[in-house]
C-alpha positions in Angstrom: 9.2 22.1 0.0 8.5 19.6 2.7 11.6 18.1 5.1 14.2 15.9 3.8 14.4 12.3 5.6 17.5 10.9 5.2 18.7 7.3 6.3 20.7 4.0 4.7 18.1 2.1 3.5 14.4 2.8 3.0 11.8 0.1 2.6 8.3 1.0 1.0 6.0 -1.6 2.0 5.2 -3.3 5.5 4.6 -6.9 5.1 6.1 -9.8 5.6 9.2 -9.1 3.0 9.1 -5.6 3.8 9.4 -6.3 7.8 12.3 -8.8 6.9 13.9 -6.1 4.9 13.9 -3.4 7.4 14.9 -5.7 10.0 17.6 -7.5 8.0 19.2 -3.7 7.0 19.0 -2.3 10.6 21.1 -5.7 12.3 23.2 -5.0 9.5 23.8 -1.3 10.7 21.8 0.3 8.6 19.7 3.4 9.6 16.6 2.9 8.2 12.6 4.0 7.1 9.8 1.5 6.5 7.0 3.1 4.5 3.9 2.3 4.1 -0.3 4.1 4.1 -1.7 1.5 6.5 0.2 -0.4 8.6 -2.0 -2.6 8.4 -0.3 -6.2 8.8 0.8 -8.5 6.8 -1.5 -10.3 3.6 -0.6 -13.9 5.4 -3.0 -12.9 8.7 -5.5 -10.7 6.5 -6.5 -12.1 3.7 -4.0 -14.9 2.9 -2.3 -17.5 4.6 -4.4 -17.7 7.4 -8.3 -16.8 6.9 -8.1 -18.9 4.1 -6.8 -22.1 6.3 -9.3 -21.1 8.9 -12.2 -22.1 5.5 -10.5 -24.7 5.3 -10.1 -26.2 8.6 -13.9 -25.6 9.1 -14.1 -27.4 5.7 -12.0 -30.3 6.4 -14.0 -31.0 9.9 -17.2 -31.1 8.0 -16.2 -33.9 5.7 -14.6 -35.7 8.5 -18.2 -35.8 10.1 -19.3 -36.7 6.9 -16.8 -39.7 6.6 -17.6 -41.3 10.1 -19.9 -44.1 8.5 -16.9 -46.0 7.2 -15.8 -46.3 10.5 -19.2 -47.5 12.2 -20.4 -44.2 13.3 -23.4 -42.7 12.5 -23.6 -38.9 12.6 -27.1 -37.6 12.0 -28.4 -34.5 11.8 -25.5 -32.5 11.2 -26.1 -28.9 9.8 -23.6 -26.5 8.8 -24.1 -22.6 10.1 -22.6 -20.9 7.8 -23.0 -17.2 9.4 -20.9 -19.2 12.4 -18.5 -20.9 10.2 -17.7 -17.0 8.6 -18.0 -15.1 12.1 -15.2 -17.6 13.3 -13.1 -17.1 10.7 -13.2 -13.3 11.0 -12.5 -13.4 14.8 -9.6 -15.6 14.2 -8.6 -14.1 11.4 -8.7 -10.3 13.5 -6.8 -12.1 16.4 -3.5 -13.1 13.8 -4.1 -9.6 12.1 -3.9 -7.6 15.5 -0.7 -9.7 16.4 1.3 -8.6 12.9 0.0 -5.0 13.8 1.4 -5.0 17.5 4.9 -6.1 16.2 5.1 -2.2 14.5 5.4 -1.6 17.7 8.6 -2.7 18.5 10.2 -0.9 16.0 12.7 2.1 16.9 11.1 5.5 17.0 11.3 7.0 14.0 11.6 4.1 11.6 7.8 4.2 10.7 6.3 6.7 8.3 2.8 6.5 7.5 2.5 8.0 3.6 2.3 7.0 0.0 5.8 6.8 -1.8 6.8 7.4 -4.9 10.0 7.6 -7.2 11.2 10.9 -8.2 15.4 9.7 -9.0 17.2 6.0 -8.2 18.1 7.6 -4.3 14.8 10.1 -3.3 11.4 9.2 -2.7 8.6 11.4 -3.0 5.8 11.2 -0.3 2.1 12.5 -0.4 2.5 14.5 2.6 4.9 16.7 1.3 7.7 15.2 2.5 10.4 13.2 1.0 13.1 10.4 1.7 16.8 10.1 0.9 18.3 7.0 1.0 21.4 5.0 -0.5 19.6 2.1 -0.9 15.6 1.4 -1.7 13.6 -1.9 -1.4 10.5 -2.0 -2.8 8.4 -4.8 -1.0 5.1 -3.6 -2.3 3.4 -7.3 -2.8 0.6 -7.8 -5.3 -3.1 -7.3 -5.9 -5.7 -9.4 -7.0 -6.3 -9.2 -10.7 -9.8 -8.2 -11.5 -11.0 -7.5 -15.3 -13.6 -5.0 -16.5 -16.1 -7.8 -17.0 -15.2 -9.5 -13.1 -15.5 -5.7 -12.1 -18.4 -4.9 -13.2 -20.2 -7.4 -11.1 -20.1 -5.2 -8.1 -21.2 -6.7 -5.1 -21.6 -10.0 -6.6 -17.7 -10.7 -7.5 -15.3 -11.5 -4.1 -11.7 -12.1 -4.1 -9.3 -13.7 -1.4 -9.4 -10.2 0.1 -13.2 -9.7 0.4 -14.6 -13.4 0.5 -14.0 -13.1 4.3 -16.1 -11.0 5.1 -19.1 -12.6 3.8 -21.8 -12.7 6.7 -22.8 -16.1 5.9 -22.4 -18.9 3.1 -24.0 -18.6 -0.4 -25.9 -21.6 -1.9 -23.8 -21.3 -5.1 -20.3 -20.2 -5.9 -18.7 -19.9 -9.5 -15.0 -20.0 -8.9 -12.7 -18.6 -11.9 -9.2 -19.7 -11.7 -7.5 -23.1 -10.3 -4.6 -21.7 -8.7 -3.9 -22.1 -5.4 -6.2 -19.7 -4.2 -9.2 -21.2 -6.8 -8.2 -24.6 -5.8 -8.4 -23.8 -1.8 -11.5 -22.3 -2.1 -13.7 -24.3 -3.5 -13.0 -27.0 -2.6 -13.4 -26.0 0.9 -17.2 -24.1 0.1 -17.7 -27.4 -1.5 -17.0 -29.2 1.4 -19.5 -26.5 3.5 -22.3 -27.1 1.0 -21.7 -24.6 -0.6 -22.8 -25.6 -4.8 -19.6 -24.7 -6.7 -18.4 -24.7 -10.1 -14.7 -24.2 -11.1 -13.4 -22.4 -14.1 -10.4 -22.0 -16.0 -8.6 -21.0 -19.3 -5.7 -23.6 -18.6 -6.2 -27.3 -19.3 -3.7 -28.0 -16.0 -5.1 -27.7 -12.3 -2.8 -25.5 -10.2 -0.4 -26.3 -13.0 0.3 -29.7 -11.6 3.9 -31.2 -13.9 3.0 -35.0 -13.3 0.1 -36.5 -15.3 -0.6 -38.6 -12.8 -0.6 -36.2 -9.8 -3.0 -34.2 -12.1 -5.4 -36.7 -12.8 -5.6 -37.8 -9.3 -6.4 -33.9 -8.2 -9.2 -33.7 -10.6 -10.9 -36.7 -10.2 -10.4 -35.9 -6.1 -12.0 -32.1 -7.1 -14.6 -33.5 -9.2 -16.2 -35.7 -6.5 -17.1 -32.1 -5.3 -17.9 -29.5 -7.8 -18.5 -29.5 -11.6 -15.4 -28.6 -13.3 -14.7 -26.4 -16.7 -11.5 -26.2 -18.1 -10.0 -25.0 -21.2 -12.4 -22.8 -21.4 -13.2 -18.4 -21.5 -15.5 -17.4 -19.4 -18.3 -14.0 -19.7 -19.8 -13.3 -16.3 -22.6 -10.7 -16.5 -25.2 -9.7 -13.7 -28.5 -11.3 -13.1 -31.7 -10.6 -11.5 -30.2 -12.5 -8.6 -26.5 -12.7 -8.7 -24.4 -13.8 -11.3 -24.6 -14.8 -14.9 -21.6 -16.8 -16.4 -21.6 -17.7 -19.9 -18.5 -20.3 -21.0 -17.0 -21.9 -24.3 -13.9 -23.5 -25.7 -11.9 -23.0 -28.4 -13.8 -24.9 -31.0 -18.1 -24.9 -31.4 -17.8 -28.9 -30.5 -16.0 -28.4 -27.1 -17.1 -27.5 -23.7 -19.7 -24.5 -23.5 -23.0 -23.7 -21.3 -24.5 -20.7 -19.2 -25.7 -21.5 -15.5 -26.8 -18.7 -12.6 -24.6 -18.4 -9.4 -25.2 -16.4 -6.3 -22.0 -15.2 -5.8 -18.5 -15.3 -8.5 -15.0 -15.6 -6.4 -12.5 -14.4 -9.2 -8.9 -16.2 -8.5 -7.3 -14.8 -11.5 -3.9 -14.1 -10.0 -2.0 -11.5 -8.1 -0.1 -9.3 -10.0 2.4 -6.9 -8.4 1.3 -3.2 -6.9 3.7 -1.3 -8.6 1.2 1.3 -9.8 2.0 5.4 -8.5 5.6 4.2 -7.9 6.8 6.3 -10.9 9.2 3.6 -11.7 10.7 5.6 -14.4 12.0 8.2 -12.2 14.1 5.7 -10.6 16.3 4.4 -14.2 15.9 0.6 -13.5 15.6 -1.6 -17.0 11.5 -3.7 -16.5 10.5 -6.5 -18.3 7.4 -7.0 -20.5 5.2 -7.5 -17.8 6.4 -3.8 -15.9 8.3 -5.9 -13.3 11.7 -4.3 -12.5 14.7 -6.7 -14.1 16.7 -7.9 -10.4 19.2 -11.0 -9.5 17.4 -13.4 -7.7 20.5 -14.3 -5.8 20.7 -10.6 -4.6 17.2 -9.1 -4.9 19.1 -6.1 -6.8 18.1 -4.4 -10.0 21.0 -4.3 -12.3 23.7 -2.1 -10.6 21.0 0.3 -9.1 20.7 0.8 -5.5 17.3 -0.1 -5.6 16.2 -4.3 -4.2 13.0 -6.1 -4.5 11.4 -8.6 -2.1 8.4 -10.0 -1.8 5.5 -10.8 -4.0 6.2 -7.5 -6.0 9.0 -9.4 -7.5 7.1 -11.9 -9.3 9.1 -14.5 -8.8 7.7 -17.6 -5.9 4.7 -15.7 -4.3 4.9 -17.3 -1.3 5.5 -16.3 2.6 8.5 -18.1 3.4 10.1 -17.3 0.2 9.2 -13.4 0.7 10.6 -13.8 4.1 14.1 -15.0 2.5 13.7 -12.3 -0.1 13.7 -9.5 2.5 16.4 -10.9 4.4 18.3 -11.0 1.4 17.5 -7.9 -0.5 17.8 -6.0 3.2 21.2 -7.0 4.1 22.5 -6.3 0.1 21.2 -3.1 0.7 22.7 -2.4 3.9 25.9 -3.6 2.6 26.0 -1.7 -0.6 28.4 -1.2 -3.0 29.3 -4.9 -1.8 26.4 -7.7 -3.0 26.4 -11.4 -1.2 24.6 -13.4 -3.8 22.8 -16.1 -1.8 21.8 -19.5 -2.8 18.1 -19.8 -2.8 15.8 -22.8 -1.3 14.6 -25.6 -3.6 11.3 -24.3 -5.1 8.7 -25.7 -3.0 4.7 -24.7 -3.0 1.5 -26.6 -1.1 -2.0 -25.9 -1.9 -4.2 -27.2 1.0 -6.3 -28.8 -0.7 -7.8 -32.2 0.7 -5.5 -33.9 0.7 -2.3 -31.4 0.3 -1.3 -31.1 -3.1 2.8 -29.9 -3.5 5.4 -29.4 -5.7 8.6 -29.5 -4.9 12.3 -28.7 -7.5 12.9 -29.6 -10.5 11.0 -32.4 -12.5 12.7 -31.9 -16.3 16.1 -32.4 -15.6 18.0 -34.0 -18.4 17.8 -37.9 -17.7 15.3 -37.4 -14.9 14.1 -40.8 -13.7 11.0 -40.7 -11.5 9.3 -43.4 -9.2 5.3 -43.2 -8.5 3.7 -44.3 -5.1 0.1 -44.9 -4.9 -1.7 -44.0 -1.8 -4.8 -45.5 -2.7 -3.9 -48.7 -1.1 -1.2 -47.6 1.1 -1.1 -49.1 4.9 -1.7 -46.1 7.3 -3.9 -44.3 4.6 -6.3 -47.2 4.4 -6.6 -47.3 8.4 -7.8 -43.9 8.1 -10.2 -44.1 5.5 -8.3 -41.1 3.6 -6.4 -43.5 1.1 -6.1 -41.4 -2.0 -3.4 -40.0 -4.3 -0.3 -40.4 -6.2 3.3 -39.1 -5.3 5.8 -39.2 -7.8 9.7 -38.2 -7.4 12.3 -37.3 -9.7 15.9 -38.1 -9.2 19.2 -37.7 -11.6 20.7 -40.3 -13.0 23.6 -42.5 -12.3 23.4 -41.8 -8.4 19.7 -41.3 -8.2 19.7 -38.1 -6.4 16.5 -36.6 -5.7 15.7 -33.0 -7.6 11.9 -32.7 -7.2 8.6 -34.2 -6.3 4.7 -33.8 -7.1 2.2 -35.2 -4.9 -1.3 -35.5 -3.7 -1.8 -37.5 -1.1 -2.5 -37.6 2.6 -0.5 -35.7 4.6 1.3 -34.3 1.7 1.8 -31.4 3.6 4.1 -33.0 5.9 5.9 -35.3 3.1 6.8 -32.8 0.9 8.7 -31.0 3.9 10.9 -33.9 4.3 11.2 -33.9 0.5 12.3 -30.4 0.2 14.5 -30.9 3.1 16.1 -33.9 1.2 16.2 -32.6 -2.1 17.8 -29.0 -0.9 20.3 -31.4 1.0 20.9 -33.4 -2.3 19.9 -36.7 -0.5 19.9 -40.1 -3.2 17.1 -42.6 -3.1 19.3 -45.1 -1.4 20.2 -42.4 1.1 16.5 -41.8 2.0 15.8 -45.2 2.4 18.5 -45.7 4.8 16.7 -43.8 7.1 14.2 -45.7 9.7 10.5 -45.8 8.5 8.6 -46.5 11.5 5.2 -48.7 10.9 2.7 -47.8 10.1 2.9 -44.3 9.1 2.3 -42.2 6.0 5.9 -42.0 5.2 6.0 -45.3 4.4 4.3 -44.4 1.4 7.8 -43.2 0.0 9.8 -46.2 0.1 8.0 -47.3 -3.5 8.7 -44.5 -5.0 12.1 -44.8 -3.9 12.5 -48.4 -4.6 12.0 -47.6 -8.3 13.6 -44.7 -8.7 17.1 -47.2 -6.7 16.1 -49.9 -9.1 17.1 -48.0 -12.2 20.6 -46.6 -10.7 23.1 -48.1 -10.2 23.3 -47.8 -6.7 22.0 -50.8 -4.5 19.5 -51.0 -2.5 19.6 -51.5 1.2 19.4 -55.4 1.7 17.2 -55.3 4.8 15.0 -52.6 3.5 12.4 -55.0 2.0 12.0 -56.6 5.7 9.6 -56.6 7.8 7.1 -54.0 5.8 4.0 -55.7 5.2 1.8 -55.2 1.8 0.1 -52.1 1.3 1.9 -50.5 3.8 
């Protein structure tokens, strides 16, 4: 029998809600272990968060160029290198990679173990070099995978994910992209944008599951200008002579359905969680239908086990600053058990960088939700810049009007919906929001119709001098 490690609360998994974990237990007291094979660093600076907005900051300065004729300027002779475009990305991409990496290094001696774990009881871990972990508490902060069917598999070299499509050497002429997640949605639009010929795929009848009808059918028309797009339909990918085959139909003989040749598939079929070789049933926590262990989102803790979640293992938001909060939360729990602190959680709040940002923000089905919709294709600032485009729609509860969610595409969505989400988590009314200052002419200005309707229908009035001084369009 190997050695015994023992310590307070061991983590298996080094990303970003792993790291967060560890470091929330340790500040809390806690002698701890973070486990994981590779050390690696974190999926945001590999093959997430930031190679992907590296595509798409290349992306976005090609159609700028592209744009400059509505402004007078003629660009010509502009050519794309896409063997640059990808050898940039990579070197950026290795430089945020090679950061997350050096940060294992100021960990405690002893707190890093390099090994495979598994359950073999609800307090003991079982590693593949023999030796094994006792700890009072366990967080498992494993993350996810991309999904990849038998059919997508047997492509071979001909099907990339988010964690391969990096490390292409240069751009393909054609692209099929399955899937219009946030992932799917990114990426082609942004090949598009690098001439790349792209054609997007998916089951669902909803782009990135977008609530607001409106929203929606402002993202697809934006998309469509772009890329031919499929939806509602199942797709059969099989390999060609050269590259990729995909065959396509919908539910019924009269609906859409066609074959067409790629050079290349990117699958963006979803993440589900690595929970595979953890030998979960060693460890006596209750799972749900889809294998996920049953936790309190408030808590991060699985039933009255002493074993936490965090991260995109838990299926819940998979995103970075919610798998952040996760292994703050889940790593102080642990530290602190028997005692739990249940902890409010942020307002649900997701981008997808498309361009322009797409967002959703809270709650939009409240009971007597009322909603207000501005319209960014004629709005002031927007117009100035040539990049007028989109609808924004809030959500508010009736009779004060205060604000519970928003959907948006538009123009600096990014930045909008982080005021939103600020307001909304702060449980700001319409009137309140348009209290504040609005300077002219700025995107933000946008808002103030959406507001004015939403103030219109509550009894609350609105601000007498807001209507002052704010010229048309704007």
């Amino acid at each position: 029998m190997g050695d015994i490690l023992r310590c307070d609360v061991a983590v298996i998994g080094a990303g970003t809600a792993g790291l967060a974990a560890e470091r929330a237990a340790r500040q809390n007291g806690a002698s701890t272990h973070l486990i994981d094979p590779e050390f690696n660093g974190t999926l945001c600076a590999n093959t997430g968060c930031m190679p992907s907005k590296l595509l798409i900051a290349a992306a976005k300065e090609a159609r700028r160029i592209r744009q400059a004729g509505a402004f007078g300027i003629e660009v010509d002779g502009m050519r794309i290198d896409g063997a640059a475009v990808m050898r940039r990305v990579r070197s950026e991409r290795d430089r945020f990679a090679r950061l997350t990496r050096e940060s294992f290094d100021d960990l405690p001696d002893g707190v890093m173990i390099r090994a495979r774990a598994k359950f073999v009881g609800p307090n003991r871990l079982e590693l593949d070099d023999g030796r094994s972990v006792e700890a009072k508490a366990i967080v498992i902060a494993t993350g996810s995978a991309p999904a990849m069917p038998d059919p997508f598999a047997g492509l071979g070299d001909r099907v990339v994910t988010n964690e391969t499509v990096f490390e292409m050497d240069d751009l393909p002429a054609s692209m099929a992209v399955i899937g219009s997640g946030s992932i799917g949605l990114e990426m082609a639009q942004a090949f598009a944008h690098l001439g790349v010929e792209v054609t997007l795929f998916d089951r669902e009848t909803q782009l990135g599951k977008v609530r607001c009808a409106k929203v929606h059918s402002a993202l697809k028309e934006i998309v469509e200008r772009d890329m031919s797009i499929h939806l509602g339909v199942e797709v059969t990918p099989e390999r060609a002579d050269e590259g990729v085959r995909v065959c396509w139909s919908g539910k019924d003989p009269t609906s859409d359905s066609g074959e067409a040749n790629f050079e290349l598939l990117l699958a963006a079929l979803g993440r589900p969680p690595q929970l595979g070789g953890l030998c979960l049933e060693k460890a006596g926590i209750e799972c749900d239908d889809h294998g996920v262990p049953c936790h309190n989102r408030e808590t991060m803790r699985c039933g009255e086990s002493p074993i936490f979640l965090a991260g995109d293992v838990a299926a819940d938001l998979p995103l970075l600053h919610e798998a952040s909060h996760d292994g703050a939360i889940a790593g102080r729990n642990a530290a602190a058990l028997p005692v739990t602190i249940e902890t409010e959680r942020h307002v649900p709040f997701s981008i997808i960088f498309t361009d322009p940002p797409l967002a959703m923000i809270g709650d939009a089905e409240a009971a007597g939700a009322i909603t207000g919709t501005a319209d960014y294709s004629d709005q002031g600032r927007a117009r100035v810049e040539a990049r007028n485009e989109g609808v924004l729609t809030l959500y508010a509860c009736a009779p004060e009007g205060t604000l519970i969610g928003a959907d948006l595409i538009a123009p600096g969505g990014d930045h909008l919906a982080h005021i939103l989400a600020w307001a909304i988590e702060r449980g700001t009314t319409a009137s309140e929001l348009l209290e504040m200052p609005f300077y002219h002419p700025t995107l933000e200005e946008g808002l103030k119709s959406a507001l004015r309707t939403i103030c219109a229908a509550t009894p609350i009035s609105l601000p007498q001098d807001q209507d002052a001084g704010t010229p048309p369009g704007a």
